[in-house]
Each structure stands twice: as structure tokens, then as C-alpha cells.
PDB file of N, CA, C and O in Angstrom:
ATOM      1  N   UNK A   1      -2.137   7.629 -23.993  1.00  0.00           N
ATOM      2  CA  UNK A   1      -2.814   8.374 -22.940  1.00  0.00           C
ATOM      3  C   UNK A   1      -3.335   7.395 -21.890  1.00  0.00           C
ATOM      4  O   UNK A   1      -4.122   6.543 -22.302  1.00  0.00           O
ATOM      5  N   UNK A   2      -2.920   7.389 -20.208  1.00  0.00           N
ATOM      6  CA  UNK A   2      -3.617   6.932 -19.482  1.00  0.00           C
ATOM      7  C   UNK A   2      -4.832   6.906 -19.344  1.00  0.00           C
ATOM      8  O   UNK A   2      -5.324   8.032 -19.423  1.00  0.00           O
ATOM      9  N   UNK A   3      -5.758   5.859 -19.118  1.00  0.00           N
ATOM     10  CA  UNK A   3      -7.058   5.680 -18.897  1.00  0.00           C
ATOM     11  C   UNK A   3      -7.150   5.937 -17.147  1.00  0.00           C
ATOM     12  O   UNK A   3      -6.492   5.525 -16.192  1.00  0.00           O
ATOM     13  N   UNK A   4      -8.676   7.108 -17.361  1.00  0.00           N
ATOM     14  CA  UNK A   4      -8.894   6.988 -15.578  1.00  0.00           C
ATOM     15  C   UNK A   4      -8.918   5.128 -14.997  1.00  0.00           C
ATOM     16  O   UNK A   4      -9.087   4.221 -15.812  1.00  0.00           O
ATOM     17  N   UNK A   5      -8.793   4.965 -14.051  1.00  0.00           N
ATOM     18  CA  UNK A   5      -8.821   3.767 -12.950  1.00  0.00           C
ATOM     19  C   UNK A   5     -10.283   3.857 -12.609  1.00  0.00           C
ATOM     20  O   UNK A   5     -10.705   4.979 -12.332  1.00  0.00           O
ATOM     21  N   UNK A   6     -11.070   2.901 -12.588  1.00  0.00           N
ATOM     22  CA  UNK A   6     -12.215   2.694 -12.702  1.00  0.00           C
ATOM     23  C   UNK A   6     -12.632   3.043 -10.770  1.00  0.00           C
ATOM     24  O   UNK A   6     -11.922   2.554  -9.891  1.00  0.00           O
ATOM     25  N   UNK A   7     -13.527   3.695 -10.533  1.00  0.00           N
ATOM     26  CA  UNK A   7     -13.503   3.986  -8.381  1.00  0.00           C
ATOM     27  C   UNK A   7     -13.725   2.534  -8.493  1.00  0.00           C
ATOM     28  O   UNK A   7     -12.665   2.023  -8.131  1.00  0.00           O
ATOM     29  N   UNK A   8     -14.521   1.657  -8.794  1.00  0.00           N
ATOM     30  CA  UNK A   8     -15.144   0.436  -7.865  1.00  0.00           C
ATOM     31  C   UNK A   8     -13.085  -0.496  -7.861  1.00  0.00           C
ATOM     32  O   UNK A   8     -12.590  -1.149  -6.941  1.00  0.00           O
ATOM     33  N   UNK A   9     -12.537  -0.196  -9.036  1.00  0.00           N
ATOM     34  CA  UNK A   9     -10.891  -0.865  -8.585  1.00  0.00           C
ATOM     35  C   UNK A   9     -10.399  -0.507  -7.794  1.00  0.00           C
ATOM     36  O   UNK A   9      -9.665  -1.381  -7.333  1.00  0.00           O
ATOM     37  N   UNK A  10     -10.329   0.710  -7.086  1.00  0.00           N
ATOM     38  CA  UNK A  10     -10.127   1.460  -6.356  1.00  0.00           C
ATOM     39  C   UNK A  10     -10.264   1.077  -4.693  1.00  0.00           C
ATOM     40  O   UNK A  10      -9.475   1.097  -3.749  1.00  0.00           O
ATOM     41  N   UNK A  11     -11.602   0.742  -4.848  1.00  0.00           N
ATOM     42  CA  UNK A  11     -11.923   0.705  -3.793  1.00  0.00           C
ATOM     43  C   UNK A  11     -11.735  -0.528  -3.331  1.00  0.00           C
ATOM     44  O   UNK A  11     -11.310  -0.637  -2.181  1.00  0.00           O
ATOM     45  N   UNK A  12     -12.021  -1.794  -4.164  1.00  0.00           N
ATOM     46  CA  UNK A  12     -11.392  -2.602  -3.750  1.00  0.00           C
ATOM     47  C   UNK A  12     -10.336  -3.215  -3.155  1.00  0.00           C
ATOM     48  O   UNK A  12     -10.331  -4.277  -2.532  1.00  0.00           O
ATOM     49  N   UNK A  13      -9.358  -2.400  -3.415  1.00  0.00           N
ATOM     50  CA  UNK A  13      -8.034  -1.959  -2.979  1.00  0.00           C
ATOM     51  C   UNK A  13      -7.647  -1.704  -1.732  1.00  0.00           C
ATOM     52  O   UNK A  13      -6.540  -2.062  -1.329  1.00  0.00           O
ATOM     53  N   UNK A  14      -8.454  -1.102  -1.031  1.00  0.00           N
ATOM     54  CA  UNK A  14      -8.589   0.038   0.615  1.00  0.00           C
ATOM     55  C   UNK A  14      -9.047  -0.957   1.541  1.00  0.00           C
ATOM     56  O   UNK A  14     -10.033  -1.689   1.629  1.00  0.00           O
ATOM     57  N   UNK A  15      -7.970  -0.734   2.223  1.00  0.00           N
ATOM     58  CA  UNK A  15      -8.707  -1.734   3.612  1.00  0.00           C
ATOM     59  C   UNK A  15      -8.568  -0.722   4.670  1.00  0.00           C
ATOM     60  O   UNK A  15      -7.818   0.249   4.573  1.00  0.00           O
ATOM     61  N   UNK A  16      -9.402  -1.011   5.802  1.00  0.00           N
ATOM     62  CA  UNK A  16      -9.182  -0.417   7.359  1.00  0.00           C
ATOM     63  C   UNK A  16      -7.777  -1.349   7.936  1.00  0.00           C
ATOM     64  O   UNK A  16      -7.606  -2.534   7.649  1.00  0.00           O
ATOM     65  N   UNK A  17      -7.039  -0.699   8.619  1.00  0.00           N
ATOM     66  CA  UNK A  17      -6.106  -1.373   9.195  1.00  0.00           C
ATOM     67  C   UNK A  17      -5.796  -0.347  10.749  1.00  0.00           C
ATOM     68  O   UNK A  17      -5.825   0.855  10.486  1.00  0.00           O
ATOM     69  N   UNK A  18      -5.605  -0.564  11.780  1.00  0.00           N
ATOM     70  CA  UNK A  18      -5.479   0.049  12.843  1.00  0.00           C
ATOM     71  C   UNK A  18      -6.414   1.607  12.975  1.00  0.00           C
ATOM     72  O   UNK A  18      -6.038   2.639  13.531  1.00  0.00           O
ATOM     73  N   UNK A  19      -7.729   1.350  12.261  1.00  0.00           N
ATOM     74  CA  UNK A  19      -8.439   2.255  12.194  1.00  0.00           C
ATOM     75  C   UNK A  19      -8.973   3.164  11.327  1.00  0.00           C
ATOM     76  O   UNK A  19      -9.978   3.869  11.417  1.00  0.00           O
ATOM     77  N   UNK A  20      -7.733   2.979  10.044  1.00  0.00           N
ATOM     78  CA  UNK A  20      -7.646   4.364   8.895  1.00  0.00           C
ATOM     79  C   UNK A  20      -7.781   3.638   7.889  1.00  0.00           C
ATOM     80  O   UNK A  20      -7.869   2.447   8.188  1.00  0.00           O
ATOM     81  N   UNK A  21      -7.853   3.928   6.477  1.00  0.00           N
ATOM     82  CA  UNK A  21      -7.763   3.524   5.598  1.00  0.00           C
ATOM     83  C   UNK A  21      -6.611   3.491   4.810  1.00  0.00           C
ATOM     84  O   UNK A  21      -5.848   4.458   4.822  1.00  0.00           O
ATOM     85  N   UNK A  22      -6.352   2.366   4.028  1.00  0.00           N
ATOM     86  CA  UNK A  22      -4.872   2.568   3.744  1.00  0.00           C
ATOM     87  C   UNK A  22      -4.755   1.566   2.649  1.00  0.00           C
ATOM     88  O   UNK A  22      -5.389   0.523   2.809  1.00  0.00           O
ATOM     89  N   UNK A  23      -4.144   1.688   1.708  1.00  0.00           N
ATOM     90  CA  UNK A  23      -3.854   1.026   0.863  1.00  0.00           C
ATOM     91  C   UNK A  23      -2.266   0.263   0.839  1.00  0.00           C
ATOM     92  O   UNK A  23      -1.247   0.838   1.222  1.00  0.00           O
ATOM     93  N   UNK A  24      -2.295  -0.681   0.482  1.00  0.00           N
ATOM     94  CA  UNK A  24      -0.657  -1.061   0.254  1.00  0.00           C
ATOM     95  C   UNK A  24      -0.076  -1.038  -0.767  1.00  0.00           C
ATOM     96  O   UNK A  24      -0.643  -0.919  -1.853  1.00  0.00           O
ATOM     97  N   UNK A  25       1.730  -1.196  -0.543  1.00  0.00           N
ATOM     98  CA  UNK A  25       2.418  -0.887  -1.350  1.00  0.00           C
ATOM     99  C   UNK A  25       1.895  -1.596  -3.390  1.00  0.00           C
ATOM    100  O   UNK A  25       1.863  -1.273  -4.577  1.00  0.00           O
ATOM    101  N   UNK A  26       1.657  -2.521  -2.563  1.00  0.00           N
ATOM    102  CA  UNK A  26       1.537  -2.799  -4.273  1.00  0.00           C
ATOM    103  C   UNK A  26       0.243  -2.317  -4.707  1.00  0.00           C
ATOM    104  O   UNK A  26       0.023  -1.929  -5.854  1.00  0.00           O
ATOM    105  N   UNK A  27      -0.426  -2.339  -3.974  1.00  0.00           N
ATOM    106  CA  UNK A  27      -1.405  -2.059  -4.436  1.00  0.00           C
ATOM    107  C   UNK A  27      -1.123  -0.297  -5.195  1.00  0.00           C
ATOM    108  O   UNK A  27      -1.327  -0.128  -6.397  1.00  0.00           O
ATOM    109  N   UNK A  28      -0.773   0.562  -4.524  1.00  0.00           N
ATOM    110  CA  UNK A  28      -0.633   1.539  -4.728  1.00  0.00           C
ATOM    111  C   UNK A  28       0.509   1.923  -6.220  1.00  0.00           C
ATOM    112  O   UNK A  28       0.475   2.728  -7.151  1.00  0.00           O
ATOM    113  N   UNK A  29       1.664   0.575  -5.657  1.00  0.00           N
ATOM    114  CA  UNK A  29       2.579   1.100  -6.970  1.00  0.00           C
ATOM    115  C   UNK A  29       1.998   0.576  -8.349  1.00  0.00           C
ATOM    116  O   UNK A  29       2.552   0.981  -9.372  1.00  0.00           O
ATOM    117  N   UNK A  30       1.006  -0.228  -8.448  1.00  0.00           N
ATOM    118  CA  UNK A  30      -0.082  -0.694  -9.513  1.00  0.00           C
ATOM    119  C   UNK A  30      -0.403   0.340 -10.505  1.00  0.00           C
ATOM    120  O   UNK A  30      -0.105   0.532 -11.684  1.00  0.00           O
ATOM    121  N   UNK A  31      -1.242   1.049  -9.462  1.00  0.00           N
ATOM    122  CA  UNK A  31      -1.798   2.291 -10.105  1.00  0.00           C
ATOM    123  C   UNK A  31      -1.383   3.520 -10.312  1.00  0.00           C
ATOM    124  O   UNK A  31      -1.996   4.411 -10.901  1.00  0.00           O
ATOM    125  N   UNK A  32       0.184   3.594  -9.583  1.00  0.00           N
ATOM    126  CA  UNK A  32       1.169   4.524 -10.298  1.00  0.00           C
ATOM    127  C   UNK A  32       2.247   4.326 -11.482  1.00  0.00           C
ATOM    128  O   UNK A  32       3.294   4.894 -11.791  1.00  0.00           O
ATOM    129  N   UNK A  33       1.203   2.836 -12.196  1.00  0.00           N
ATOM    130  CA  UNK A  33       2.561   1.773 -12.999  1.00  0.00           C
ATOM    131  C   UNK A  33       3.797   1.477 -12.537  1.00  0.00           C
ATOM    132  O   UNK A  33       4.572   1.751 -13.453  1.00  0.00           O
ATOM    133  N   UNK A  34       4.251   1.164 -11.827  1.00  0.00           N
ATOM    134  CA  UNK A  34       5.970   1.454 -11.120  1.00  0.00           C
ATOM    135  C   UNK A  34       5.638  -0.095 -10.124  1.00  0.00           C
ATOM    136  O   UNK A  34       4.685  -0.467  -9.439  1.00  0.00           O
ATOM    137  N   UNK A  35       7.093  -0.739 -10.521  1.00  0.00           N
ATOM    138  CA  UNK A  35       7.153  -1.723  -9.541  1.00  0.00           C
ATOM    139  C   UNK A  35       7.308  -1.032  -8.127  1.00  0.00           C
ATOM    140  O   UNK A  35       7.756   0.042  -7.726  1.00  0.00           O
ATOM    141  N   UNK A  36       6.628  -2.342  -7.465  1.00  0.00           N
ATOM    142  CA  UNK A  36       6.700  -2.286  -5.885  1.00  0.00           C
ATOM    143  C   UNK A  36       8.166  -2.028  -5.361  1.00  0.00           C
ATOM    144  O   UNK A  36       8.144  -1.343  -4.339  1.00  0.00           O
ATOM    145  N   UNK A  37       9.182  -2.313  -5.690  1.00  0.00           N
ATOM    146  CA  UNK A  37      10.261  -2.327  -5.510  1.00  0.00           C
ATOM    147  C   UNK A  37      10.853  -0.978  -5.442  1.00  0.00           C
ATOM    148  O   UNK A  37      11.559  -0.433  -4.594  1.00  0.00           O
ATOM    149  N   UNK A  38      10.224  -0.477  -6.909  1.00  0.00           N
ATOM    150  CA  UNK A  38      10.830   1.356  -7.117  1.00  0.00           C
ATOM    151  C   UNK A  38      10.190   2.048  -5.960  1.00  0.00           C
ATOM    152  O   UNK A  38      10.782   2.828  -5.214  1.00  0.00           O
ATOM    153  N   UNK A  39       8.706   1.639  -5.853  1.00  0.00           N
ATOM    154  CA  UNK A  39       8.161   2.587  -4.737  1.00  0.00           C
ATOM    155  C   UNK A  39       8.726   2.538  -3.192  1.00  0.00           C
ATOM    156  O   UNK A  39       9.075   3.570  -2.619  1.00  0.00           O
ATOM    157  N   UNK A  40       8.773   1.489  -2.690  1.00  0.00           N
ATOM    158  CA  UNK A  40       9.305   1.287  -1.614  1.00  0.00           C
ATOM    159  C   UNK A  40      10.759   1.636  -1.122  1.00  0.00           C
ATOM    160  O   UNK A  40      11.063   1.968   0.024  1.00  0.00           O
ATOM    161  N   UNK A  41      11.825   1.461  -2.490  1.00  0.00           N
ATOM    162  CA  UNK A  41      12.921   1.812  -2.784  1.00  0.00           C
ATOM    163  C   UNK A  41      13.107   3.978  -2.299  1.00  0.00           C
ATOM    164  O   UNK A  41      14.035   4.562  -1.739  1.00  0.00           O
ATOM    165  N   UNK A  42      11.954   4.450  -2.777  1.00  0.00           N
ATOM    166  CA  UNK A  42      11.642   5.531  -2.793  1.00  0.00           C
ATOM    167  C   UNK A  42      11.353   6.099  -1.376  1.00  0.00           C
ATOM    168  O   UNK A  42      11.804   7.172  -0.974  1.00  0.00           O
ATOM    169  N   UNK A  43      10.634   5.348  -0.733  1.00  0.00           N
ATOM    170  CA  UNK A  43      10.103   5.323   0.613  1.00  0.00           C
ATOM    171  C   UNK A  43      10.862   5.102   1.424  1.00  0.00           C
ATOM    172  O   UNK A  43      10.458   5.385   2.552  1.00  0.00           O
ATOM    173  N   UNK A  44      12.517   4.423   1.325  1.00  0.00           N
ATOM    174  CA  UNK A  44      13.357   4.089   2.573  1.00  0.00           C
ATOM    175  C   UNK A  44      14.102   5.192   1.984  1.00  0.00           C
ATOM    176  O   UNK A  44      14.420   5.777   3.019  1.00  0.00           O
ATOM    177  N   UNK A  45      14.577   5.846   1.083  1.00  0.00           N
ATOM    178  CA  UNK A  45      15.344   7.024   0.934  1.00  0.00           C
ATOM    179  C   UNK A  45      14.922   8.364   1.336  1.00  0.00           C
ATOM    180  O   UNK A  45      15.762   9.207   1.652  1.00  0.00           O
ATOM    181  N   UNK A  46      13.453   8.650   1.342  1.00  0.00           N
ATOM    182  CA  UNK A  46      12.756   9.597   1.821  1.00  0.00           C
ATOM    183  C   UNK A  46      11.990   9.163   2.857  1.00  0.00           C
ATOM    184  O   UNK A  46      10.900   9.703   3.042  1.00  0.00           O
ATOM    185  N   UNK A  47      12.450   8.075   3.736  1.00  0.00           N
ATOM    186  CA  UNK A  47      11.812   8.161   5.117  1.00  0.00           C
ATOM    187  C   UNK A  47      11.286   9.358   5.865  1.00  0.00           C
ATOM    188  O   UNK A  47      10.201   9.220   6.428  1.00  0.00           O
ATOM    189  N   UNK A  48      11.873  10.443   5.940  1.00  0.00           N
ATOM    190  CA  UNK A  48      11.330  11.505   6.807  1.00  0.00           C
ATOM    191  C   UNK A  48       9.776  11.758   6.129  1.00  0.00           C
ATOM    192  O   UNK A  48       8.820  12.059   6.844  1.00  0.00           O
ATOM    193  N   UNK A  49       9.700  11.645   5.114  1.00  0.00           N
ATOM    194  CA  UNK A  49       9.018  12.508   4.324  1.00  0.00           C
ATOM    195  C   UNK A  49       7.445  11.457   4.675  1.00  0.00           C
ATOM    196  O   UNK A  49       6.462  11.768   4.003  1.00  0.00           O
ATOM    197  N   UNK A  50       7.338  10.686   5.343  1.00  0.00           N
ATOM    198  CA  UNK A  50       6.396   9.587   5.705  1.00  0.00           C
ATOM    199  C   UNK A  50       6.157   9.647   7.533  1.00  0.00           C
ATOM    200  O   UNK A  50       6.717   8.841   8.276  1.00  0.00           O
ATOM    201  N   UNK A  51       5.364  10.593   7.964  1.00  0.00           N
ATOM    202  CA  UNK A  51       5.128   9.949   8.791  1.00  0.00           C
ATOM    203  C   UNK A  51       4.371   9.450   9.437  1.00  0.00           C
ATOM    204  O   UNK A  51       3.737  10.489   9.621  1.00  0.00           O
ATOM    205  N   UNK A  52       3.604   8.438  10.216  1.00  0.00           N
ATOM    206  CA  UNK A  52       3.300   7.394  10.422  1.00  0.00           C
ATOM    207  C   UNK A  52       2.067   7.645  10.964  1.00  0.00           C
ATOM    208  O   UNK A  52       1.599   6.952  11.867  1.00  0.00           O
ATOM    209  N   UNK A  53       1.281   8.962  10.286  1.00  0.00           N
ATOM    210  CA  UNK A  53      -0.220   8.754   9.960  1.00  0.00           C
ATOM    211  C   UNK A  53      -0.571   9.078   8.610  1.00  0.00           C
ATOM    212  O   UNK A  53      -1.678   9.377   8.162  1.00  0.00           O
ATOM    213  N   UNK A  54       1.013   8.931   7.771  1.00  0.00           N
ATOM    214  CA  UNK A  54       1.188   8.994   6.048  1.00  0.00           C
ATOM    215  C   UNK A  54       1.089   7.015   5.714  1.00  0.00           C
ATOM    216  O   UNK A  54       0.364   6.351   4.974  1.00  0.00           O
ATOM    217  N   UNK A  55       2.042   6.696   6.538  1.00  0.00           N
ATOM    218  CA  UNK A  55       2.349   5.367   6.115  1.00  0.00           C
ATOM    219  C   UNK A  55       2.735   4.643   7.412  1.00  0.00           C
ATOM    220  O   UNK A  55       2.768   5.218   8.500  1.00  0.00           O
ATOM    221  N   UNK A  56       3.027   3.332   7.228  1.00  0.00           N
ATOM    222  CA  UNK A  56       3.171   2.688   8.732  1.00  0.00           C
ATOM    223  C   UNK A  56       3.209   0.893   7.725  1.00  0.00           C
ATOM    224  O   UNK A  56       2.590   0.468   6.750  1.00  0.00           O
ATOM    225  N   UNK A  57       4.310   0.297   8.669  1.00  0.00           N
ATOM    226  CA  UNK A  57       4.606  -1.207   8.013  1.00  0.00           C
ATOM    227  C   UNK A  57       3.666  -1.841   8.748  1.00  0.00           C
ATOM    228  O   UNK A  57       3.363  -1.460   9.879  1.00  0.00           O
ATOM    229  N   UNK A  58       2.968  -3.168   7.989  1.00  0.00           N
ATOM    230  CA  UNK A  58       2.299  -4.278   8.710  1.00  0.00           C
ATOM    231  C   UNK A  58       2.953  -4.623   9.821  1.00  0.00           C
ATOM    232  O   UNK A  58       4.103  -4.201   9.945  1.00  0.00           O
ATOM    233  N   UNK A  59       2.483  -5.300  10.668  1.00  0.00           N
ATOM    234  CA  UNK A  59       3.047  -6.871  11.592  1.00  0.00           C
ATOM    235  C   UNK A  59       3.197  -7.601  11.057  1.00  0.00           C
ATOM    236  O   UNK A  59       2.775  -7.298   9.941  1.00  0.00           O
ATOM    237  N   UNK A  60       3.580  -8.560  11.050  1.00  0.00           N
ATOM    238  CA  UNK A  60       3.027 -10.072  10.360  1.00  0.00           C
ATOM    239  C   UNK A  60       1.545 -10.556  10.442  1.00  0.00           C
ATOM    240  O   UNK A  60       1.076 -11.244   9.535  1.00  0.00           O
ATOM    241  N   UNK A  61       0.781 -10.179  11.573  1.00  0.00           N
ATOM    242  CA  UNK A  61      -0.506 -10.882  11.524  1.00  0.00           C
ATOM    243  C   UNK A  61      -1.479  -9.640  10.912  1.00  0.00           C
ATOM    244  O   UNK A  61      -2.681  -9.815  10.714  1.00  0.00           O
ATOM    245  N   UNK A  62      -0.848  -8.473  10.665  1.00  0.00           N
ATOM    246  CA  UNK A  62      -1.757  -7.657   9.848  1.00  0.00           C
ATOM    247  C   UNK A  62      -1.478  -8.278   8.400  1.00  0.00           C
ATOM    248  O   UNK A  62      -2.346  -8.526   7.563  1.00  0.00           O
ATOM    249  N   UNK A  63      -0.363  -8.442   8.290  1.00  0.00           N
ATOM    250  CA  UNK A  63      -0.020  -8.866   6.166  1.00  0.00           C
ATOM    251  C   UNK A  63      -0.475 -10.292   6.511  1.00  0.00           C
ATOM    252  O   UNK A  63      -0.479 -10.858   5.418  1.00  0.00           O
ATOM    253  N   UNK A  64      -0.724 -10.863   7.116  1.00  0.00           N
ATOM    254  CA  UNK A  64      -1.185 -12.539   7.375  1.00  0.00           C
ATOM    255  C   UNK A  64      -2.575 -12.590   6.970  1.00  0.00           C
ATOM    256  O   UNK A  64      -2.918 -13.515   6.233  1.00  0.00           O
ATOM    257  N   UNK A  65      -3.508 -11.642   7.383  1.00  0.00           N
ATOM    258  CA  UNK A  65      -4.943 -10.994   7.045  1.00  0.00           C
ATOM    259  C   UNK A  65      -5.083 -10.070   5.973  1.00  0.00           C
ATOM    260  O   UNK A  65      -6.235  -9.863   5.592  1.00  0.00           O
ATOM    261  N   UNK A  66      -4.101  -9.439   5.375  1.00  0.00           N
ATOM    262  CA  UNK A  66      -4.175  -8.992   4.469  1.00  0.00           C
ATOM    263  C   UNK A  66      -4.466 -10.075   3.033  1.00  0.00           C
ATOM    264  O   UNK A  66      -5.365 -10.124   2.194  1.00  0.00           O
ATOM    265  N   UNK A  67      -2.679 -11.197   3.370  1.00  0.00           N
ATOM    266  CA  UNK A  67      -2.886 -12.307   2.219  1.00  0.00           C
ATOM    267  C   UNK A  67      -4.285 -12.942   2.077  1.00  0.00           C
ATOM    268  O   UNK A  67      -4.958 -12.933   1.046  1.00  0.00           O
ATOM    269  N   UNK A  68      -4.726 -13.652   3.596  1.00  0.00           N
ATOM    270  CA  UNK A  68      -6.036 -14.140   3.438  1.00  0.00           C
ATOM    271  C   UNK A  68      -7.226 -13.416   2.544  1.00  0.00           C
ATOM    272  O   UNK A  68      -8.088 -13.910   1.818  1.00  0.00           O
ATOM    273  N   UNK A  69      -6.993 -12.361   2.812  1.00  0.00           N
ATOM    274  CA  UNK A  69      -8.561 -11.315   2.428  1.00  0.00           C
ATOM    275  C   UNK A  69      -7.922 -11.201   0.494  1.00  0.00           C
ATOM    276  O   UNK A  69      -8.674 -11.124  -0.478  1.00  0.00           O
ATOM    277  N   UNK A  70      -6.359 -11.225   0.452  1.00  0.00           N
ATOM    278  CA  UNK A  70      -6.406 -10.421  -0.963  1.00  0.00           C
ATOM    279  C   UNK A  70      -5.752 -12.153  -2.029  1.00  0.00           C
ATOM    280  O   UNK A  70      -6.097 -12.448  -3.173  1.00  0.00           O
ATOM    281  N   UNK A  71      -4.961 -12.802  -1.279  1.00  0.00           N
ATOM    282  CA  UNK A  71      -4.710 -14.131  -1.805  1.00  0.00           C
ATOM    283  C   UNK A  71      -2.913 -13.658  -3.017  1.00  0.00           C
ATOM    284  O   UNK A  71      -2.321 -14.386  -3.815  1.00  0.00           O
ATOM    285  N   UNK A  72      -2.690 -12.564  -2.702  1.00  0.00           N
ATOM    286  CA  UNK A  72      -1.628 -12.149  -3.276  1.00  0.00           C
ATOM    287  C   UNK A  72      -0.355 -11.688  -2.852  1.00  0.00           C
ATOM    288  O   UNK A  72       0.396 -11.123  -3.647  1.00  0.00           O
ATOM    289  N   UNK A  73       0.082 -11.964  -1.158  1.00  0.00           N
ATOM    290  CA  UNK A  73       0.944 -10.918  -0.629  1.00  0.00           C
ATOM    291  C   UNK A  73       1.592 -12.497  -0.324  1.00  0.00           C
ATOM    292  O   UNK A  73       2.320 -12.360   0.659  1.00  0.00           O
ATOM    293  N   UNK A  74       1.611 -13.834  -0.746  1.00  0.00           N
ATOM    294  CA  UNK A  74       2.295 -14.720  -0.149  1.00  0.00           C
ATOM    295  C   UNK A  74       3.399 -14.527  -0.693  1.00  0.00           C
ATOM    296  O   UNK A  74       3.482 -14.066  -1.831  1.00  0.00           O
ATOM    297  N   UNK A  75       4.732 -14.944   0.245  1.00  0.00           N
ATOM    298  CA  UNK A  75       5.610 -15.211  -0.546  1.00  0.00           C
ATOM    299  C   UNK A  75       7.078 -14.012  -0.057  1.00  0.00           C
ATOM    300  O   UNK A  75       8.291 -14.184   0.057  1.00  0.00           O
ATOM    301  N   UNK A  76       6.228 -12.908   0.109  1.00  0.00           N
ATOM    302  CA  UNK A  76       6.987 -11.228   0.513  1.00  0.00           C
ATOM    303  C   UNK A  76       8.020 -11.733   1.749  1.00  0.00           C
ATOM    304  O   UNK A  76       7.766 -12.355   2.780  1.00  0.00           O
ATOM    305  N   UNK A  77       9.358 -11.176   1.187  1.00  0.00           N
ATOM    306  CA  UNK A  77      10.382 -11.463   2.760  1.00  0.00           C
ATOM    307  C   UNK A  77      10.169 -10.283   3.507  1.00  0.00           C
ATOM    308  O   UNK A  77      11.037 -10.148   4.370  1.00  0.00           O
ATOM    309  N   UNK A  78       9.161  -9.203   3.484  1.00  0.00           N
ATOM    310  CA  UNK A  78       8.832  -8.363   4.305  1.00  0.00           C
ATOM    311  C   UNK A  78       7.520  -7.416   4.384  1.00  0.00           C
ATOM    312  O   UNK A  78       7.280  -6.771   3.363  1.00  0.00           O
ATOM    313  N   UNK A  79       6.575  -7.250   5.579  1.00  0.00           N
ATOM    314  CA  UNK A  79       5.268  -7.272   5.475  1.00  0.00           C
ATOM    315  C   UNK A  79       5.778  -5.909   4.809  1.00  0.00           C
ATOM    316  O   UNK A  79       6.699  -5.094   4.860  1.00  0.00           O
ATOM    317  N   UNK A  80       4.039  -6.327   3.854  1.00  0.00           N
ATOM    318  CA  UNK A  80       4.046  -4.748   3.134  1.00  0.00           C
ATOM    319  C   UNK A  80       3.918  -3.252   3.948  1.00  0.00           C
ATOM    320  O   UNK A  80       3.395  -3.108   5.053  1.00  0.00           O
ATOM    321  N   UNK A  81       4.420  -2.371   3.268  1.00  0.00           N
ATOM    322  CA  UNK A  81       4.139  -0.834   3.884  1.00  0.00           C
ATOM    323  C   UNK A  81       2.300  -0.764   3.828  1.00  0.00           C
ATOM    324  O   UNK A  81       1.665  -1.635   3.235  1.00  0.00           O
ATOM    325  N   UNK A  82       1.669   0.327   4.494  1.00  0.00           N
ATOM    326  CA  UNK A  82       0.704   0.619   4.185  1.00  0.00           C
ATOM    327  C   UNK A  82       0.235   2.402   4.186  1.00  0.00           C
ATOM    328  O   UNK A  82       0.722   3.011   5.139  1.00  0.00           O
ATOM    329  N   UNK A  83      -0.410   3.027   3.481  1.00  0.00           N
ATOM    330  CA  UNK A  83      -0.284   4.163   2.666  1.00  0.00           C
ATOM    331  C   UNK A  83      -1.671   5.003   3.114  1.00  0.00           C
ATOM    332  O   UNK A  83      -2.651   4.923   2.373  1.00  0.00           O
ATOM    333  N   UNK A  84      -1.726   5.693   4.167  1.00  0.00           N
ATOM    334  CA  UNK A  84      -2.935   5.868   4.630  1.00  0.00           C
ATOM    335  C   UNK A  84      -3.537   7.374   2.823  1.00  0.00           C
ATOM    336  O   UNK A  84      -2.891   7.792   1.862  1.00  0.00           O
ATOM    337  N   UNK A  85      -4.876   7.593   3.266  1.00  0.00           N
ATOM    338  CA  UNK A  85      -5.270   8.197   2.249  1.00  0.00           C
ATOM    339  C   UNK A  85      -4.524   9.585   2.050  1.00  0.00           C
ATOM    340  O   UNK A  85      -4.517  10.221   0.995  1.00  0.00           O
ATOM    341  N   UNK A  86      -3.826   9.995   3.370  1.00  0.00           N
ATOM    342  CA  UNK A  86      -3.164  11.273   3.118  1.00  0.00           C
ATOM    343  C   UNK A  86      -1.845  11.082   2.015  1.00  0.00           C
ATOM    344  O   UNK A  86      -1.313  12.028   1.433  1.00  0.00           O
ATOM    345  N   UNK A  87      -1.497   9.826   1.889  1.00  0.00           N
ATOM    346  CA  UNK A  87      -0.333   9.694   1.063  1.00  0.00           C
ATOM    347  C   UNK A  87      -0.649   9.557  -0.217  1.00  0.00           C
ATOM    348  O   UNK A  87      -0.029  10.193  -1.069  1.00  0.00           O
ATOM    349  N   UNK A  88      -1.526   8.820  -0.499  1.00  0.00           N
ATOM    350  CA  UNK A  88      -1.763   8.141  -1.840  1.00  0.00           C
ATOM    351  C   UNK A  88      -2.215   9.459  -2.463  1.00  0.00           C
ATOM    352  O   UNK A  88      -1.686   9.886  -3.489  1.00  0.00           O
ATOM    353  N   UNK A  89      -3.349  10.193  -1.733  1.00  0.00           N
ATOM    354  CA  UNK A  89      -3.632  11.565  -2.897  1.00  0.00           C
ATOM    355  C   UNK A  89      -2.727  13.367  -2.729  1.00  0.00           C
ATOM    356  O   UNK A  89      -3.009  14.521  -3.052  1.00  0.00           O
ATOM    357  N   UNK A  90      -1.424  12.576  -1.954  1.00  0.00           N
ATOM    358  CA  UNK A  90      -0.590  13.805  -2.168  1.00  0.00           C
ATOM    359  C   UNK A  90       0.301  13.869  -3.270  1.00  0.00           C
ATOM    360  O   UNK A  90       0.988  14.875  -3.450  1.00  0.00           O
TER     361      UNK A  90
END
């Protein structure tokens, strides 16, 4: 049986980014257990189904501030997606 996700993990998680709140891909596919890969994989096949006050890709200098603030996104050959709150709790 899954255990609830504790809010304060949660929240840690959520950043403001161009105004909204939004979580990123990994962050999000974390807590749906599922590699980042499946989710995103999911997300370019159902593109329509996202739109872009659902989700919206970094810049580089948004995932550049993201790595700084989270110390985990180095390395990615492409800035992460980001998942405003309408997505994550649909």
C-alpha cells in the first residue's frame, strides 16, 4: 500500500516560475513512481492534451536557476518541462 507523501515534501518541490506555480518533470514523475523518461515520453505523445497554462518547457536560464536552487537537474540534454498546479492534480 502507498504511503501518503508527506505536504512539507511537497512543497518543497513547487517553485514560482513565470508567475505560477509549477512543479517539474522529475519532480512530479517521483511522486507518481514512474521514470522521468515514461512521463515526458507521455507528454510528447499527448501534446495536445497540455496546454501551456497546463505545462510549458524551461529556457535554459530558467533550468540554470532551477539546478542552482535544487543542485539536481545538471547534466539533462534538455531543460525540464514544468507542470503548473492544474496538471499535477488532474
Amino acid at each position: 500500500m502507498n504511503e501518503l507523501v508527506p505536504q512539507e515534501v511537497i512543497e518543497n518541490k513547487i517553485f514560482m516560475i513565470r508567475g505560477k506555480k509549477v512543479m517539474l518533470d522529475k519532480d512530479l514523475a517521483e511522486l507518481y513512481e514512474v521514470e522521468t523518461k515514461q512521463l515526458t515520453r507521455q507528454v510528447r505523445r499527448n501534446i495536445e492534451r497540455f496546454p501551456e497554462d497546463f505545462m510549458f518547457r524551461l529556457t535554459g536560464d530558467e533550468s540554470l536557476r532551477c539546478q542552482i536552487g535544487t543542485s539536481s537537474y545538471g547534466g539533462r540534454r534538455y531543460p525540464p518541462y514544468a507542470f503548473t498546479e492544474h496538471t499535477a492534480t488532474s
